[in-house]
FIMINU-458941 format. One record per residue (C-alpha): x, z, y; residue in one letter. Coordinates in pm, whole numbers, plus 32768, in hexadecimal, padded with zeros to 4 digits. Each point is the difference from the previous one (the first is absolute). Example, Ala and Ser with C-alpha at 12.3 -4.5 7.8 and 13.67 -1.06 7.14 Angstrom:
BEGIN
84CE830C7E3Ea/80897FBE8158s/
//
This chain:
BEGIN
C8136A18799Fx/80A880728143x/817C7FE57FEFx/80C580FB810Bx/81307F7A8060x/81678052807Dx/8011800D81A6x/812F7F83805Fx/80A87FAB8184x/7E87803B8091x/7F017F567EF8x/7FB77FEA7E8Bx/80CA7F8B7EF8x/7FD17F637EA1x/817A80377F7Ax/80AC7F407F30x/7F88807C7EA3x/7ECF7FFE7F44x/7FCB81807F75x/7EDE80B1806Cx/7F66814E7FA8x/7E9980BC8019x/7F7280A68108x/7EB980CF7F8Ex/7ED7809A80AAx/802E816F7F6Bx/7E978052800Cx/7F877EE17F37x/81467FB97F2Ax/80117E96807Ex/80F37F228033x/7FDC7F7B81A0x/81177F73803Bx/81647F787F97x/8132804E80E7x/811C7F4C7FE6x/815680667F61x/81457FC880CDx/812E7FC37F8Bx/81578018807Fx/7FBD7EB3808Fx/7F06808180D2x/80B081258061x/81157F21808Dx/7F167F6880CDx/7F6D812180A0x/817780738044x/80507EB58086x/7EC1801C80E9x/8036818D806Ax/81747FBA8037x/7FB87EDC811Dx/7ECE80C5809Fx/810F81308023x/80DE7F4780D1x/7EFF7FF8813Bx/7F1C813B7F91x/815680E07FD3x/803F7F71815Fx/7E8A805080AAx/7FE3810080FEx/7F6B814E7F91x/7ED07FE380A3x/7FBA7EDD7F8Dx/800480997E9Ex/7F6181168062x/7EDD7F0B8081x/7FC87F557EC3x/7FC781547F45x/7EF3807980FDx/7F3C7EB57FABx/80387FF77E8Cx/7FA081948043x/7EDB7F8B808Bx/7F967EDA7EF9x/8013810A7F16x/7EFD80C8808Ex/7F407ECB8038x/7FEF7F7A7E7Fx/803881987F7Cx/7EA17FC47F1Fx/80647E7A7F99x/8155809F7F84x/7F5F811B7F61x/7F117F187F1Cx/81307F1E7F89x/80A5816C7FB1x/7ED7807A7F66x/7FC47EC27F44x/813A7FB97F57x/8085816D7FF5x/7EA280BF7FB5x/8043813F80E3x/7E97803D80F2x/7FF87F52812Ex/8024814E80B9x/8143805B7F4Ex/807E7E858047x/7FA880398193x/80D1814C7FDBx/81247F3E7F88x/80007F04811Dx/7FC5811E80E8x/813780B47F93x/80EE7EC27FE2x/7F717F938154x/80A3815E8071x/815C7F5D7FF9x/7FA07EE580C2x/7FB080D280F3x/814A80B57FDFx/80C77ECB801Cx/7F247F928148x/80C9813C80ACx/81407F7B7F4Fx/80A18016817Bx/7FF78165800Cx/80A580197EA0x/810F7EC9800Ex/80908091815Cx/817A806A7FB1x/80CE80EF80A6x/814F7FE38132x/80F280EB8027x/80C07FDF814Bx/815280458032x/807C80637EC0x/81367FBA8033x/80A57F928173x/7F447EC18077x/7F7F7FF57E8Dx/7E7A7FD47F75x/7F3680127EA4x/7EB97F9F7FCBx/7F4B7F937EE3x/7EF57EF57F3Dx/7F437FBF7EBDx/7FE37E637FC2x/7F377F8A7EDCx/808D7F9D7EC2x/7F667EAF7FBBx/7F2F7FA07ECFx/7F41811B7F3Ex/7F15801A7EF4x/7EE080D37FA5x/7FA9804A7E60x/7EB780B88030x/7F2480937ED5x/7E827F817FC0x/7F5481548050x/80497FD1818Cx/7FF27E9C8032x/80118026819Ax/807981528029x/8138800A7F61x/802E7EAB807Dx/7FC0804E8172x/80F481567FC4x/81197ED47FDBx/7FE97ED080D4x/7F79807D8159x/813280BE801Fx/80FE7F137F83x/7F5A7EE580B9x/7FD880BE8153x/816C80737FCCx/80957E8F8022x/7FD17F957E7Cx/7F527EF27F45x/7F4A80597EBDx/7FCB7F9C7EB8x/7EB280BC7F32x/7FED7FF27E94x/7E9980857FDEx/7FA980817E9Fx/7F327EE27F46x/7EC680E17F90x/7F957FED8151x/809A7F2B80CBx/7F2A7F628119x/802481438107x/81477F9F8038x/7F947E598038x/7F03809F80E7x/80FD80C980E2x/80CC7EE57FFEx/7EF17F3C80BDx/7FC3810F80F3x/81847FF78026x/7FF37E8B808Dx/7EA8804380E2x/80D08111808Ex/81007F078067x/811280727F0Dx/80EC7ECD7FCBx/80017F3F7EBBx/80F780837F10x/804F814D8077x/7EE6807F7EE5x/7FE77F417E99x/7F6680617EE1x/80747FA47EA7x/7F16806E7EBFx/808880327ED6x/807A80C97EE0x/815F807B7F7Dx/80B17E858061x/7F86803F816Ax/808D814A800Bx/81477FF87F75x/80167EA280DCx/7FD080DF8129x/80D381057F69x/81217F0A7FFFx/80077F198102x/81217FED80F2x/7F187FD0812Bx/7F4D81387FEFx/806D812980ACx/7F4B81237F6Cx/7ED580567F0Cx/7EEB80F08022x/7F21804B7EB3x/7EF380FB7FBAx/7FC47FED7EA3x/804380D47E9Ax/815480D47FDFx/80767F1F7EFBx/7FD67ED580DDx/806480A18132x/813D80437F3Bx/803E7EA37FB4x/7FB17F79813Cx/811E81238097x/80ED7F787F16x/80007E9C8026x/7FBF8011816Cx/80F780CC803Dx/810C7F257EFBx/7FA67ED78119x/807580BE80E0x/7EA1808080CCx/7F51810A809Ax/7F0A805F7EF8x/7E9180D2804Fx/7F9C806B7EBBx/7EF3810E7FD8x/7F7280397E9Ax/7F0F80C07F42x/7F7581888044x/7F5B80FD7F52x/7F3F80DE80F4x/7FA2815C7FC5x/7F1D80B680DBx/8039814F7FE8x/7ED381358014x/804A81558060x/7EEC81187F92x/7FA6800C8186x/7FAC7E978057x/7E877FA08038x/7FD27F857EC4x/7EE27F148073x/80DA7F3F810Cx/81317FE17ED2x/7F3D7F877F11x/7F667EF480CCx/80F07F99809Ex/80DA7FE87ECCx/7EDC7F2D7F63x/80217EE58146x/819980087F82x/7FC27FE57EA1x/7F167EED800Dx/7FFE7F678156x/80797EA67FB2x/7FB880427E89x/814D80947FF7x/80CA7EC98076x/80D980C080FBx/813580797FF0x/7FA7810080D4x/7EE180547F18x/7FA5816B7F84x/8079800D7E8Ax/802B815E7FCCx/7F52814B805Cx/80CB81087FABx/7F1E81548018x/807B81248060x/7FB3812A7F28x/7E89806D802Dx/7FC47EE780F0x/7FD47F1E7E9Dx/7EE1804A7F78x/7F1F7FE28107x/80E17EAC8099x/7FBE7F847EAFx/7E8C802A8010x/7FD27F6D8158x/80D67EDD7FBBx/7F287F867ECEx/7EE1800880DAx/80907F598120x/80A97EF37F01x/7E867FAD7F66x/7F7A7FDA8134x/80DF7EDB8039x/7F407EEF806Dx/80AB7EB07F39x/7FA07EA88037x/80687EAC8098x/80A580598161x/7F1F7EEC80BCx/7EF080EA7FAFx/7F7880FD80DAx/805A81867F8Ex/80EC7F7F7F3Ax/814381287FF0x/80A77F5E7EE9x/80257EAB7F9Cx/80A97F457EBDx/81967FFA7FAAx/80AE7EB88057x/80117F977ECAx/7F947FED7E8Bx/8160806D7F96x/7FE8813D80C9x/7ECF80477FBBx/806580277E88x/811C80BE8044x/7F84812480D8x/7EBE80057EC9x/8116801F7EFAx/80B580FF810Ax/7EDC80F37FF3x/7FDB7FDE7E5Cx/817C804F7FE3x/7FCA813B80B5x/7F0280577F29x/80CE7FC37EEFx/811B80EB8086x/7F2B8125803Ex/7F697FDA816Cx/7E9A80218021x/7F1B7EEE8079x/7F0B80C18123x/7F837E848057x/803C7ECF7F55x/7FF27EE280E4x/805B7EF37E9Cx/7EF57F357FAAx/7F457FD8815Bx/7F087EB38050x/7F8E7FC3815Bx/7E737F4B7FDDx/80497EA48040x/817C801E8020x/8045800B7E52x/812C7F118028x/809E80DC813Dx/818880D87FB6x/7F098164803Bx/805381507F7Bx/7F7E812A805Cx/80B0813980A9x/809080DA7F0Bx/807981737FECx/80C680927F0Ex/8057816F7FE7x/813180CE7F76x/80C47EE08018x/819580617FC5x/81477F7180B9x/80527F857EA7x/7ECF7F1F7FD2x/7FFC7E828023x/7EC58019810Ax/811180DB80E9x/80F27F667FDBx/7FA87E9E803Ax/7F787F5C812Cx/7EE27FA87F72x/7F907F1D815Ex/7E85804F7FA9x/7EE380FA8044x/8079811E7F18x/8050815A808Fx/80BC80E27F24x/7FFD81A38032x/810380CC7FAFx/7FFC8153801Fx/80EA81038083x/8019815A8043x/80B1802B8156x/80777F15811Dx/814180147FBCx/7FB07F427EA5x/7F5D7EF7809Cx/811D7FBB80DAx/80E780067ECBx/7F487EFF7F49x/7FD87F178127x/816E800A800Fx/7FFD7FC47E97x/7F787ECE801Ax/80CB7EC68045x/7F327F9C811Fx/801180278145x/7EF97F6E80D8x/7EDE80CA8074x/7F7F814B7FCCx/7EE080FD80C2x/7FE381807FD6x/7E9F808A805Bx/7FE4815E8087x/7FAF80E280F5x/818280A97FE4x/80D67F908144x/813980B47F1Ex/7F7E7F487ED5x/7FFB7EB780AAx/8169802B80CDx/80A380767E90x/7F497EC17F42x/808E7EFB8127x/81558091802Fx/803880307E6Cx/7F447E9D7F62x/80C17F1B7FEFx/7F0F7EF5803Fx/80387ECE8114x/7EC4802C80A8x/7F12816C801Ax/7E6C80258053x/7F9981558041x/7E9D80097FA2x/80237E8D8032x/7FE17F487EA9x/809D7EA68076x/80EE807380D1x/80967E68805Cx/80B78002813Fx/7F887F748176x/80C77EC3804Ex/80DF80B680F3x/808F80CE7ECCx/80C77F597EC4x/7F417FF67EADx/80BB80337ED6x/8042810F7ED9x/810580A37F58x/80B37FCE7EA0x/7F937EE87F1Ax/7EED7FD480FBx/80E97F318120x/812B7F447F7Fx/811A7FE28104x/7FCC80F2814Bx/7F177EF880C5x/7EC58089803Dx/7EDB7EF280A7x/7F5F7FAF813Ex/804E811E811Cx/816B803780B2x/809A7FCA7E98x/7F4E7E957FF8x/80977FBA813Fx/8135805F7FBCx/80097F4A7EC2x/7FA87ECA8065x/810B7FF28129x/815480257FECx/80DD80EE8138x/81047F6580E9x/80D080E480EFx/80927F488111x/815F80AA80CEx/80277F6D8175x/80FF800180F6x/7FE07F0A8137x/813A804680C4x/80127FAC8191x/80967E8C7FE6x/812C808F8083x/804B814B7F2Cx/80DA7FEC7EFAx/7F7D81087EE2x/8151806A7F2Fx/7FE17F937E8Fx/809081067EEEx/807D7FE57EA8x/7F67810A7FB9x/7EBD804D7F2Ax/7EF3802B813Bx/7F5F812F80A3x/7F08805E80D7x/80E6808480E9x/
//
């Protein structure tokens, strides 16, 4: 049985303790592998490590930063199908959709390679006689990364590229269903010529966490997780005195106007709904149909939704692989009963599916469930799984007040043909992050992701300008150099700029 263990100042790591946990193949139900469970021991250790690297990497030139990031950019390209099989065969998503995800946290690599451009500060001459101010961001030091299972390099690669290229050294607590993307980058890290300890990685569970959470050596936290989590990690963070990232969980609606092409909305509605089998937190959860747009949305989504194709995402045609684990596949199944229960109806039931060869593998089908109600369990929750809910409404205006309704705030898309529809649905959602006839709508690395409400805890949004400026800390420097034999007169005073 393979065993994946911690990486810590530049090469792997048993730890200290003994605890292990399972790592499955989703497709087959299998246990593959065991990863090991750190400890605050371990965490320590990696602190210890990241805390001497970041005395000479804080103190490394730019561009000699920047250089490591083009070749890690370009190992990643390199190994892009390796790291898409280890995604694919601990997480289950299709190889394609894994390839996507590299592509897209590769994105801010490529960002921080132009980190020059965005790190230059600003000089004001003269502001007051014989008297300059300029300005500089300087890294904070040791950071850590809590990332969720369902984007095991992605969300990753949204954190330490730009805390590393900024001056820090980082600490990665993976999530252990699928932990062996993040070992994988780590190696690419070091062939890039990275220096040992300025990126760890520490597995582990709730003791790894609140280790991180708590230790005096770490400057600041960024998490991607659930709200209730995110919450806790805000809290305590924030109690040990650190900046704190904390994004949490959505509930997207995708909203359909009478005049949209109901074709193009309903398929691309299906790719959000079960893209990923629902494991995003971007995913589409919701279609909220617009008075007569419903009927016939309804009937083109059912078709779509059928025509699925599920299987094990090593296999070709494959749309739709298995859920990450047993657990969850249980509890979106029971998800799509309890609606049933509370007066939605089931258009396609996705419970009960077996893949030929695959009987052991976490699959469910797509589902779709119709005349659904804000006060039912299946909208309410985030169910994390391949179930689309439809609610109907009778003007636009509706829609908007039930998105705002809802206690998330992460994503949302509006598909029409209305320019005045649109401008009224952007200005008046309040929503973090808009698609206009765009069902995903996750921002380019250059931009900050991150929602509203109970969807981002705190006011730090990821990766973009917001990432930079998170991760650094301002100085303003005042200057005065006098003529050696000037004498400036010194006032009592308070100072001006006169």
């Amino acid at each position: 049985m393979k065993t994946i263990q911690h990486w810590i100042n530049g090469s792997p790591a048993d730890g200290t303790g003994a605890r292990t946990a399972p790592v499955f193949d989703p497709a087959t139900g299998r246990e593959q592998a065991r990863v090991v469970l750190g400890s605050a021991a371990e965490v320590d250790a990696a602190v210890t490590a990241a805390a001497k690297a970041f005395e000479t990497w804080s103190e490394t030139s730019l561009s000699q930063r920047t250089q490591v990031m083009f070749a890690f950019r370009q190992l990643l390209v390199e190994h892009e199908e390796e790291l898409g099989r280890i995604i694919c065969a601990e997480h289950g998503k299709t190889i394609d959709d894994a390839r996507g995800e590299i592509t897209r946290g590769r994105e801010v690599v490529e960002f921080v390679c132009g980190l020059g451009d965005v790190l230059k500060g600003a000089f004001s001459d003269q502001v007051s006689r014989g008297v300059d101010v300029h300005n500089f961001r300087q890294p904070l030091g040791v950071v850590a990364g809590i990332t969720p299972f369902n984007f095991p390099a992605m969300v990753p690669l949204w954190m330490h590229p730009m805390a590393i290229a900024t001056g820090n050294t980082f600490i990665l607590k993976p999530s252990e269903r699928d932990p062996s993307a993040a070992v994988f980058v780590a190696e690419l890290y070091k062939r890039a010529g990275l220096p040992d300890g300025v990126f760890n990685i520490v597995h582990g569970g709730k003791e790894a966490v609140d280790a991180l959470l708590t230790h005096s050596g770490i400057e600041a936290v960024s998490f991607v997780g659930s709200t209730p989590i995110a919450k806790y990690v805000h809290e305590t963070a924030t109690a040990h005195g650190k900046r704190v990232q904390a994004l949490g969980g959505a509930k997207n609606h995708a909203v359909v106007l009478p005049d949209a092409d109901l074709e193009f909305a309903a398929n691309h509605i299906t790719a959000g709904a079960y893209g990923s089998a629902g494991e995003r937190c971007m995913a589409v959860s919701v279609a909220v149909a617009v008075g007569d747009a419903a009927d016939g949305l309804v009937e083109i989504l059912e078709r779509k939704a059928r025509e699925v194709k599920v299987g094990p995402g090593d296999a070709p045609g494959t749309e739709m692989g298995p859920l990450v684990t047993k657990a969850a596949q249980e509890r979106v199944e029971n998800a799509v009963g309890a609606a049933a229960g509370q007066g939605a109806t089931v258009i396609v039931d996705g419970r009960g599916l077996k893949v030929d060869g695959h009987e052991d593998g976490f699959f469910t089908g797509p589902s779709l469930l119709d005349h659904v109600t804000a006060e039912m369990d299946a909208y309410k929750e985030e169910l994390f799984g391949p179930v689309l809910a439809v609610v109907r409404v009778d003007t636009l205006d509706e829609a908007i007040a039930l998105i705002n309704a809802n206690p998330y705030g992460n994503g949302t898309a509006l598909f029409t043909d209305s320019g005045e529809a649109a401008r009224r649905f952007q200005r008046n959602v309040e929503i973090g992050m808009i698609g206009v006839n765009v069902p995903v709508p996750v921002p380019m690395s250059y931009y900050s992701f991150g929602g509203w409400k109970d969807s981002l805890i705190g006011d730090s949004a990821i990766h973009g300008p917001e990432g930079i400026r998170f991760y650094t800390r301002p100085k303003v420097v005042t200057t005065r150099w006098p003529k050696p034999a000037q004498q400036v007169a010194a006032g009592f005073d308070f100072p001006t700029s006169s």
